[in-house]
DOVEX-214495 format. One record per atom (N, C-alpha, C): y, x, z; atom name; residue number from 0. Coordinates in nm, 4 decimals. Each point is the difference from the previous one (the first is absolute). Last residue first. Layout:
NODE         py         px         pz   at     i
NODE          Y          X          Z   CA   NUM
...
# end
This chain:
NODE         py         px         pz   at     i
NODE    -4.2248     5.7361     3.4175    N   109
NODE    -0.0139     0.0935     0.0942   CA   109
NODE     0.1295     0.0755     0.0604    C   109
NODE    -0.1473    -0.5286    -0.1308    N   108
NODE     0.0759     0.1468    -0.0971   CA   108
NODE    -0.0328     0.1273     0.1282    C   108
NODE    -0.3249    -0.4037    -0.0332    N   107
NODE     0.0611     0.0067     0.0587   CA   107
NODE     0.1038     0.1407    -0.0732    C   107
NODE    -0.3913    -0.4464    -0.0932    N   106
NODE    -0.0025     0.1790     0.0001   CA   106
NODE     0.1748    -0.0190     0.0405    C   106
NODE    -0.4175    -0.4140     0.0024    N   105
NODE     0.1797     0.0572     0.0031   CA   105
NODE    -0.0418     0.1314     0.0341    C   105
NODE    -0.3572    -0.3343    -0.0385    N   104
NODE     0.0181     0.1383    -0.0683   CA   104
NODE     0.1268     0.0426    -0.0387    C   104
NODE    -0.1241    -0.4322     0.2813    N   103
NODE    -0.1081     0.1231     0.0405   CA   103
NODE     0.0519     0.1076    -0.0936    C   103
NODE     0.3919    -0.2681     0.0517    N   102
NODE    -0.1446    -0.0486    -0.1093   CA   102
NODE    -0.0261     0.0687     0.0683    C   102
NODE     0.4243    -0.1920     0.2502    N   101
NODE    -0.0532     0.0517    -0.0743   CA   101
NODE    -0.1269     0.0336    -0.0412    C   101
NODE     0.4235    -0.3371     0.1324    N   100
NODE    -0.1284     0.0412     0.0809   CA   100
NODE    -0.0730     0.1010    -0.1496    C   100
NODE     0.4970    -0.1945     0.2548    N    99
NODE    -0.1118     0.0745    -0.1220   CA    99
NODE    -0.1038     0.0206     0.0637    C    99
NODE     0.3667    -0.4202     0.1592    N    98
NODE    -0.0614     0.1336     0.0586   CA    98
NODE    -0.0782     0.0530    -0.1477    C    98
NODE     0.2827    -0.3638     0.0721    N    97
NODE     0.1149     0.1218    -0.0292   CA    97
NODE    -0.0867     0.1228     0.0788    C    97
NODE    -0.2093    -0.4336    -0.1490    N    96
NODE     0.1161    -0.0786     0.1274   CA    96
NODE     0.0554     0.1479     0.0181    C    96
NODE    -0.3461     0.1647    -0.3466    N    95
NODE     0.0115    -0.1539     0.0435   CA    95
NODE     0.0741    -0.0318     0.1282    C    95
NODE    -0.1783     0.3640    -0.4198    N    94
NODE     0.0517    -0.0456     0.0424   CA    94
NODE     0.0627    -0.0901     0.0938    C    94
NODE    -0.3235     0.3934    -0.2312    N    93
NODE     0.0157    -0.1406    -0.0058   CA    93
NODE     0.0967    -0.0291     0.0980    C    93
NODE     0.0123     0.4700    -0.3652    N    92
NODE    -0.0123    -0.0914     0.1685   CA    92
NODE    -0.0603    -0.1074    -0.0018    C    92
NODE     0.0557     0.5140    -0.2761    N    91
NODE    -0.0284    -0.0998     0.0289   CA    91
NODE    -0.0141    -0.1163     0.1107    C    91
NODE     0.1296     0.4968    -0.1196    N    90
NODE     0.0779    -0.0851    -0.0058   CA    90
NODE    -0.0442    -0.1413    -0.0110    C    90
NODE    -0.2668     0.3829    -0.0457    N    89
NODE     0.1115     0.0812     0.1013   CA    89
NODE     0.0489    -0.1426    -0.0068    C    89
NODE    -0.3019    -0.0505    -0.3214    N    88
NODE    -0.0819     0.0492     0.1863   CA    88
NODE     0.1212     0.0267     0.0725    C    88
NODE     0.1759    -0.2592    -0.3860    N    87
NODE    -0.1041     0.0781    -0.0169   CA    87
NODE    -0.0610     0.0387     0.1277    C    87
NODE     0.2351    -0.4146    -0.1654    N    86
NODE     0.0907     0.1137    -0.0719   CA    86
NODE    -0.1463     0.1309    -0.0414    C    86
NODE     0.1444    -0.5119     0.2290    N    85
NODE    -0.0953     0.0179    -0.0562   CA    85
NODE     0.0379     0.1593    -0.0822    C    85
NODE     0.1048    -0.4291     0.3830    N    84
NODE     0.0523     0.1037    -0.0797   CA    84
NODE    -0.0623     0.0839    -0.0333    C    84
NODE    -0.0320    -0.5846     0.2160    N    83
NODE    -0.0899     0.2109    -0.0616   CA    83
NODE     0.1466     0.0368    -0.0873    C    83
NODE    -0.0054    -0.4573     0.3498    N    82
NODE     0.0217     0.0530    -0.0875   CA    82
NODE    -0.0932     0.1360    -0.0299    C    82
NODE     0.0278    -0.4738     0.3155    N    81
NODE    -0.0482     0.1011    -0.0414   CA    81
NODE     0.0575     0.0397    -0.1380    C    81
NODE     0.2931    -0.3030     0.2477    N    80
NODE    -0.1299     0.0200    -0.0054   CA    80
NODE    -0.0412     0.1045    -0.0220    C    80
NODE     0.4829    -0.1242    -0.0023    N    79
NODE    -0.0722    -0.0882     0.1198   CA    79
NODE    -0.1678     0.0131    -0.0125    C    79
NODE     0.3311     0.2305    -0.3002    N    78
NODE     0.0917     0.0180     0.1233   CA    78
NODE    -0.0916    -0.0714     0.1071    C    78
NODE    -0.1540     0.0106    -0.4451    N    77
NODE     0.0154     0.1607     0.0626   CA    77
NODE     0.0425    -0.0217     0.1110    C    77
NODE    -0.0053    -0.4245    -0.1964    N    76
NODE    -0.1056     0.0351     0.0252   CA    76
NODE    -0.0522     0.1629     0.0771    C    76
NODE     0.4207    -0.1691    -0.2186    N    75
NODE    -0.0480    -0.0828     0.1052   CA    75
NODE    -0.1047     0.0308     0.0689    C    75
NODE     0.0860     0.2340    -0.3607    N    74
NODE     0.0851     0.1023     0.0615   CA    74
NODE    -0.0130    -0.1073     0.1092    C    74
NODE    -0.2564    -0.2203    -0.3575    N    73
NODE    -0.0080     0.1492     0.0077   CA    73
NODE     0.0606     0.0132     0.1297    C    73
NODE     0.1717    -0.3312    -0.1575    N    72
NODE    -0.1329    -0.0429     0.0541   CA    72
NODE    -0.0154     0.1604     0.0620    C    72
NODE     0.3223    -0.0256    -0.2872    N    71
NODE     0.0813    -0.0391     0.0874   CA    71
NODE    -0.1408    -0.0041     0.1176    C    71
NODE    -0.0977     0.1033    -0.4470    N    70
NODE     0.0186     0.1040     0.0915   CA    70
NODE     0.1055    -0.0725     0.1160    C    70
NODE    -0.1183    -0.3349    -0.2361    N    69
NODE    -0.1633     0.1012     0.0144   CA    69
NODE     0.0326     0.1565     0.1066    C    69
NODE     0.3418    -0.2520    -0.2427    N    68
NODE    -0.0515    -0.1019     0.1461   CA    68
NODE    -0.1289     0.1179     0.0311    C    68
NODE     0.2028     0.1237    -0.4075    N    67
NODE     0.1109     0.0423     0.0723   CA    67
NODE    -0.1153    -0.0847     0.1750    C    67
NODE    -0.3258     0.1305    -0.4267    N    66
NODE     0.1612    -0.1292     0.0573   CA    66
NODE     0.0937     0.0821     0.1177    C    66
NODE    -0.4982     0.1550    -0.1097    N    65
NODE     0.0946    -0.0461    -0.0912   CA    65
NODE     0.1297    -0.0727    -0.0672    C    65
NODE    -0.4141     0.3940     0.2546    N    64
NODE     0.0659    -0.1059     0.0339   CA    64
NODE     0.1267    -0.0043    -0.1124    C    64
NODE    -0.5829     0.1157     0.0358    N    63
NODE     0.1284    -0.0007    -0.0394   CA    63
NODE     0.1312    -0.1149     0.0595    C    63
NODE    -0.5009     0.0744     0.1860    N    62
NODE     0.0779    -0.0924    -0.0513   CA    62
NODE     0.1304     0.0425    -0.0454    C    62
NODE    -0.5453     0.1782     0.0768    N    61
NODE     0.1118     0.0267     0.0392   CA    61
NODE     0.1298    -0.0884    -0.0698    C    61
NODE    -0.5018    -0.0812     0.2955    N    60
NODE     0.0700     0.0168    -0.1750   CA    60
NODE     0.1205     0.0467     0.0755    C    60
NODE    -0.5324     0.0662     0.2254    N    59
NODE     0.1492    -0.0921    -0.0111   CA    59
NODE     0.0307     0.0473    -0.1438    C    59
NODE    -0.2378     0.4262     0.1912    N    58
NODE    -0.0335    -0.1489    -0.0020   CA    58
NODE     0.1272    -0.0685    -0.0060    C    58
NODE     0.0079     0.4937     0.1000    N    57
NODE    -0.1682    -0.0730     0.0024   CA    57
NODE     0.0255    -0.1620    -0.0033    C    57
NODE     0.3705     0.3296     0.0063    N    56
NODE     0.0222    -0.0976     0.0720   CA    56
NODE    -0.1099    -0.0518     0.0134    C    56
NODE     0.0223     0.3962    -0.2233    N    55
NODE     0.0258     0.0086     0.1450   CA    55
NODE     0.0313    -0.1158     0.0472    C    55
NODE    -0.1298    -0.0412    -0.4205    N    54
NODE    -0.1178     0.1321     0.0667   CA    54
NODE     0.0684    -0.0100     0.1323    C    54
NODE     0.2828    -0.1774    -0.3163    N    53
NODE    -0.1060    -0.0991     0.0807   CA    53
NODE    -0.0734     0.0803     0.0316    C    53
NODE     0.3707     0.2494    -0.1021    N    52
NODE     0.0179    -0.0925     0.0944   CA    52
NODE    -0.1153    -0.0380     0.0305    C    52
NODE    -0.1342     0.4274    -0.1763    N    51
NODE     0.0268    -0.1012    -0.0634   CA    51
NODE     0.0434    -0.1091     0.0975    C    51
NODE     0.0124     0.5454     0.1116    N    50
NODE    -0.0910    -0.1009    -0.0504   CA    50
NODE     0.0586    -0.1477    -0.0887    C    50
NODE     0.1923     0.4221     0.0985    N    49
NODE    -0.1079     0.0413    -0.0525   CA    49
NODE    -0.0697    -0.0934    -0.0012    C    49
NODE     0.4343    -0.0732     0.1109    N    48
NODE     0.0018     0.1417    -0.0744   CA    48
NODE    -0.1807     0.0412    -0.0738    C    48
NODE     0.1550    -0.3512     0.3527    N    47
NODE    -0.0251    -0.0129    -0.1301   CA    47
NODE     0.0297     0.0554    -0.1173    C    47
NODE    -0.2557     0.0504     0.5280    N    46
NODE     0.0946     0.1190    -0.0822   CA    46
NODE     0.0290    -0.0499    -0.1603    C    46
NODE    -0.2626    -0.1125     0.4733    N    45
NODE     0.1147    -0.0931    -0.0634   CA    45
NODE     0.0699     0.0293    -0.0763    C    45
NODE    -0.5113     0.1091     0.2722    N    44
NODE     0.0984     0.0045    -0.0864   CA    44
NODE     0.1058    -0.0872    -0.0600    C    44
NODE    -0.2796    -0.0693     0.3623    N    43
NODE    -0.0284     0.1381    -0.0423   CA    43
NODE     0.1394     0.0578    -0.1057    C    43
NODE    -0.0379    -0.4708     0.3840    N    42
NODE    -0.0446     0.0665    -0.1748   CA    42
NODE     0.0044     0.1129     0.0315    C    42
NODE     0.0089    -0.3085     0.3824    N    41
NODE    -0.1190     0.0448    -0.0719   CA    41
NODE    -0.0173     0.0732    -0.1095    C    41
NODE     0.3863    -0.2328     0.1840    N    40
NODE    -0.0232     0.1205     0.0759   CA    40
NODE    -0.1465     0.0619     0.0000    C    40
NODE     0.1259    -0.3967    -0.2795    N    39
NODE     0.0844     0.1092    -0.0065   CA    39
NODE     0.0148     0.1146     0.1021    C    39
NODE    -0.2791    -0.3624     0.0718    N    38
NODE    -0.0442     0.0676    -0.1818   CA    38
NODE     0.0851     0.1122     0.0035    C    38
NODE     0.1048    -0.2647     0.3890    N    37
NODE    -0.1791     0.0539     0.0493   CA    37
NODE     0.0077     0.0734    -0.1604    C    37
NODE     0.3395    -0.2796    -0.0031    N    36
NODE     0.0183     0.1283     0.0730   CA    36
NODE    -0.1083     0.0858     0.0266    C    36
NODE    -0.0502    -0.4264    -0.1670    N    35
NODE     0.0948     0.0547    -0.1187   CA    35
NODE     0.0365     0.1581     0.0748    C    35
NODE    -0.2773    -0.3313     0.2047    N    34
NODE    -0.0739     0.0353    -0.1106   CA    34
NODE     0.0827     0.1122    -0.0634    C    34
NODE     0.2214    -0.2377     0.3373    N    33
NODE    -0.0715     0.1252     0.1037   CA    33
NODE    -0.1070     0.0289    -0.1496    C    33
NODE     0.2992    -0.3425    -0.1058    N    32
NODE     0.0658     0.1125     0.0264   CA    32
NODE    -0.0675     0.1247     0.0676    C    32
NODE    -0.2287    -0.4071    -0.2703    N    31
NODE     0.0450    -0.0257     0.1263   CA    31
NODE     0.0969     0.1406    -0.0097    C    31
NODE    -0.2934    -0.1479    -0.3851    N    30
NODE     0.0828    -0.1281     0.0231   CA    30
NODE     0.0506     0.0854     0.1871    C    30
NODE    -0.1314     0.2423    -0.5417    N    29
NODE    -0.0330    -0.0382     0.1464   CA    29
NODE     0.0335    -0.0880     0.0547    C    29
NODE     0.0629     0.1839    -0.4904    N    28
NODE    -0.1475    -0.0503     0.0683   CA    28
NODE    -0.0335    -0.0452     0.1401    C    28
NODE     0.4885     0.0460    -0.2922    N    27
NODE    -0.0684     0.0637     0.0765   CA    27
NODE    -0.1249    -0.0557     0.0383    C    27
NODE     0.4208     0.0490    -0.3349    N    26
NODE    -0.0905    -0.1210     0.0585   CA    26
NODE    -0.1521     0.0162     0.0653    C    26
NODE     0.5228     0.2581    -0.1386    N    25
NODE    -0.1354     0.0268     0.0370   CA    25
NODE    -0.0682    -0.1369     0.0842    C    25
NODE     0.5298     0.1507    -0.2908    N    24
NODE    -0.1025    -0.1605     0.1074   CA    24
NODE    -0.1459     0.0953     0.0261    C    24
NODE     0.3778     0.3157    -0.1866    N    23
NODE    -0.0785    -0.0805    -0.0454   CA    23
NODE    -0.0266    -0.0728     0.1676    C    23
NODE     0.3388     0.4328    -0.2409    N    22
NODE    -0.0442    -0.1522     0.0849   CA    22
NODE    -0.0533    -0.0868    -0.0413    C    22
NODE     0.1938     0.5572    -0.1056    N    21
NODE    -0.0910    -0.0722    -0.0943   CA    21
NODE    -0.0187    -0.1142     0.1417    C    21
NODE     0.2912     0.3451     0.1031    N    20
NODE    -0.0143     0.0167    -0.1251   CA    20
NODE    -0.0690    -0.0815    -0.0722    C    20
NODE     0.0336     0.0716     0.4752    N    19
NODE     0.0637    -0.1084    -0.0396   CA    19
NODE     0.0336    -0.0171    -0.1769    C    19
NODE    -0.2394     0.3277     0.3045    N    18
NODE     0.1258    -0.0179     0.0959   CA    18
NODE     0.0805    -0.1229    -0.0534    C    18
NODE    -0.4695     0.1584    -0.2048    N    17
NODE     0.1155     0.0675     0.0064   CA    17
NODE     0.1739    -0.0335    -0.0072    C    17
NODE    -0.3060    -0.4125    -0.0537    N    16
NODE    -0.0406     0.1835    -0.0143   CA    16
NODE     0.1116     0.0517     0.0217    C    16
NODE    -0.1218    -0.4424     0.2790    N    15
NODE     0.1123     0.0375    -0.0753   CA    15
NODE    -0.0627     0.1490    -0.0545    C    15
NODE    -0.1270    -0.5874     0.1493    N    14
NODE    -0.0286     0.1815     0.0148   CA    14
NODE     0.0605     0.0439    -0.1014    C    14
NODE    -0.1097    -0.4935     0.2892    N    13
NODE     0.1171     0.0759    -0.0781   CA    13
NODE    -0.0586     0.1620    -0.0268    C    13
NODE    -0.3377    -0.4539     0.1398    N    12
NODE     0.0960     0.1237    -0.0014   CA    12
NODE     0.0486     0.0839    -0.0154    C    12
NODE    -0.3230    -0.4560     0.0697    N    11
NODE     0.1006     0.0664    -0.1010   CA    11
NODE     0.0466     0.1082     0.0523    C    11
NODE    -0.2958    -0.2019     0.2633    N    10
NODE    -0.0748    -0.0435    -0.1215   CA    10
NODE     0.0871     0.0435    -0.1257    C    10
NODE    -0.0471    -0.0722     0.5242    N     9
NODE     0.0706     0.1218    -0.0656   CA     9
NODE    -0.0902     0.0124    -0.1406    C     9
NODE     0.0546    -0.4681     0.3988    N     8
NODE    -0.0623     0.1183    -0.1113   CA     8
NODE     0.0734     0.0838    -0.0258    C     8
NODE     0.0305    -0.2427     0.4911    N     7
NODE     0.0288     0.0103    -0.1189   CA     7
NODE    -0.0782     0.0933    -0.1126    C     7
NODE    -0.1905    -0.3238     0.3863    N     6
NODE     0.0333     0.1672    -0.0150   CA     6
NODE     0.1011     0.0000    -0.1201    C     6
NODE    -0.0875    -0.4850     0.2994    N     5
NODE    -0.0127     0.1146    -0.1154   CA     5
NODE     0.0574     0.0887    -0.0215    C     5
NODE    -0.1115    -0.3484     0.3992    N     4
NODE     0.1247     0.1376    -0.0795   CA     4
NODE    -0.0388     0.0501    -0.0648    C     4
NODE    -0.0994    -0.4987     0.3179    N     3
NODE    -0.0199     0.1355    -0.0788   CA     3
NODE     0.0614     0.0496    -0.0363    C     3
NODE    -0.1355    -0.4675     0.2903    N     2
NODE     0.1529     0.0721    -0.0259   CA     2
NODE    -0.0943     0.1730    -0.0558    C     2
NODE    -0.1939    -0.5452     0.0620    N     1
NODE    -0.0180     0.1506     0.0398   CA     1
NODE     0.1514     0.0872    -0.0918    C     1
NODE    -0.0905    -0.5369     0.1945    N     0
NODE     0.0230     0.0844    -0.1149   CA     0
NODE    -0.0066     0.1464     0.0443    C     0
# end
């Protein structure tokens, strides 16, 4: 018998606007964690002041959350996977095991 390891998927994940004002599921187009970091340190822009969530998430659905369990899921999921915080160029992150990683077009306060 051959012994294997499947990669885990990153096929859901938690995201928060502005610092936690608005939470959604993001069902994400990608399947590995190095897809999901490679995008987000690729964007340009993350400003949802001026653009549109799905414009900056390019793709997938976004899943309202609706039950008390859902957000129990949610804040499970913040604490052990990939997460996004989502605000604008100065304040945007991805998230993951308690490191940020930030977009090609983070601007900085002077």
């Amino acid at each position: 018998m051959t012994d294997f390891i499947l990669e885990p998927t990153y096929e859901i994940i938690p995201v928060q606007l502005e610092y936690g004002a608005e939470e959604f599921f993001w069902e994400t187009p990608f399947e590995t964690l190095t897809e999901i970091i490679t995008w987000w340190e690729n964007k340009e822009d993350l400003d949802i002041y001026k653009n549109d969530v799905m414009d900056i998430l390019g793709g997938g659905v976004i899943r309202p959350i609706a039950t008390d369990l859902e957000y129990d899921l949610f804040y499970k999921l913040c604490n052990h996977s990939v997460n996004l915080m989502i605000n604008d160029n100065y304040s945007s992150y991805l998230i993951y095991q308690g490191k940020r990683h930030h977009h090609k077009g983070i601007k900085y306060y002077p």
